[in-house]
C-alpha positions as CSV (number, residue, x, y, z in Angstrom):
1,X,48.1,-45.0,66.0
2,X,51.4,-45.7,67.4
3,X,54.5,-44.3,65.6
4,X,57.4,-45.7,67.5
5,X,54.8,-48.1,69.5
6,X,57.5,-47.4,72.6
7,X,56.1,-48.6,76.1
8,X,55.1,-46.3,78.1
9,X,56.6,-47.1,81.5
10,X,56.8,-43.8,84.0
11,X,58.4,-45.7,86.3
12,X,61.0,-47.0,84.6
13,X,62.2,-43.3,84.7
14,X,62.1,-42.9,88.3
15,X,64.3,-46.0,88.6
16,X,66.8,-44.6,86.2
17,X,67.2,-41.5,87.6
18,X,68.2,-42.8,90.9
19,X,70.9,-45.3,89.3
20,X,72.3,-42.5,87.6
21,X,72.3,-40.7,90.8
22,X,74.4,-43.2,92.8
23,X,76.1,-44.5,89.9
24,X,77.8,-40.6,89.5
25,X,77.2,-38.9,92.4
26,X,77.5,-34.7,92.3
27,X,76.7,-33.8,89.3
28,X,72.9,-32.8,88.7
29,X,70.5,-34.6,86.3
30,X,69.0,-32.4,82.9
31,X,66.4,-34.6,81.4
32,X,66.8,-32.6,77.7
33,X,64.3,-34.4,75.7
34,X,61.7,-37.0,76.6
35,X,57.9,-37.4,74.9
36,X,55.2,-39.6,73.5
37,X,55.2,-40.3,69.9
38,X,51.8,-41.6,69.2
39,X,49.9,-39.8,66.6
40,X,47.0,-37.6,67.9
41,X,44.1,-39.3,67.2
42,X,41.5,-37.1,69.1
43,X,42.9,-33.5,67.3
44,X,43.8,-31.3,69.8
45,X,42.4,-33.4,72.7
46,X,45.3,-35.9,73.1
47,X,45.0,-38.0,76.6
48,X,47.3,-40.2,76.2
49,X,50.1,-37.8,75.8
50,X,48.7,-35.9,78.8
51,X,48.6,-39.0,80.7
52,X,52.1,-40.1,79.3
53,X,53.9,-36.4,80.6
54,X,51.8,-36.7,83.4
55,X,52.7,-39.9,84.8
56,X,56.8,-39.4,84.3
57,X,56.9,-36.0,85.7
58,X,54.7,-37.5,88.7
59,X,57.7,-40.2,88.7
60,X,60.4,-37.6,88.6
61,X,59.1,-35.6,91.4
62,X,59.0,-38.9,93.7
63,X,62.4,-39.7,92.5
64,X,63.3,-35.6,93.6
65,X,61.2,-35.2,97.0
66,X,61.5,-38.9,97.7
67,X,64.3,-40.4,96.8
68,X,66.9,-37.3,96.9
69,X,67.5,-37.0,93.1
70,X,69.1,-34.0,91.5
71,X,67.0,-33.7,88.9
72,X,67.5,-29.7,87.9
73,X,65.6,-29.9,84.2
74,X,63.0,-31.5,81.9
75,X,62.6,-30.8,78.6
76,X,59.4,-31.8,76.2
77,X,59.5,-33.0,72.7
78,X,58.7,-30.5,70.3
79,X,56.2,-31.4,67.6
80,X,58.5,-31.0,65.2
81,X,60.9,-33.6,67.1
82,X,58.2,-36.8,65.5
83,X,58.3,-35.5,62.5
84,X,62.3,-36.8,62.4
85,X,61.6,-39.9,63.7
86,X,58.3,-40.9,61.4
87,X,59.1,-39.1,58.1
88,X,62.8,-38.6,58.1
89,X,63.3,-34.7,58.5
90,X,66.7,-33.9,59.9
């Protein structure tokens, strides 16, 4: 079941990255929170989430080996990061 029903898009993050890098050269890029918010249906087995880190961190090392990007960090959601979004908990 989809929370924030988002779209998924990995490359869309590639892309991104690489604006900001031309946009602002020199300064490098810390990607502090990014994550799926689609409720585990599966328990503990949870491919789409897998898939979802999977496929944007496979984007953001083209964008770093590929493209030049100076992309330094990458920080996961935490699971308590949904509950903020779906049930209000600041």
């Amino acid at each position: 079941m989809c929370l924030s029903c988002w779209q998924i898009v990995p490359w869309g993050l590639r892309k991104l990255v690489n604006w900001i890098g031309k946009e602002y050269p020199g300064p490098p890029i810390y990607i502090t929170e990014h994550g799926s918010a689609d409720r585990d249906v599966d328990g503990v087995n949870d491919e789409q989430k897998v898939r979802c880190y999977r496929d944007y961190i496979n984007e953001l090392l083209k964008a770093v080996k590929l493209d030049g990007v100076d992309v330094r960090g990458y920080t996961a959601w935490t699971l308590l990061d949904n509950f903020e979004w779906a049930a209000g908990y600041t």
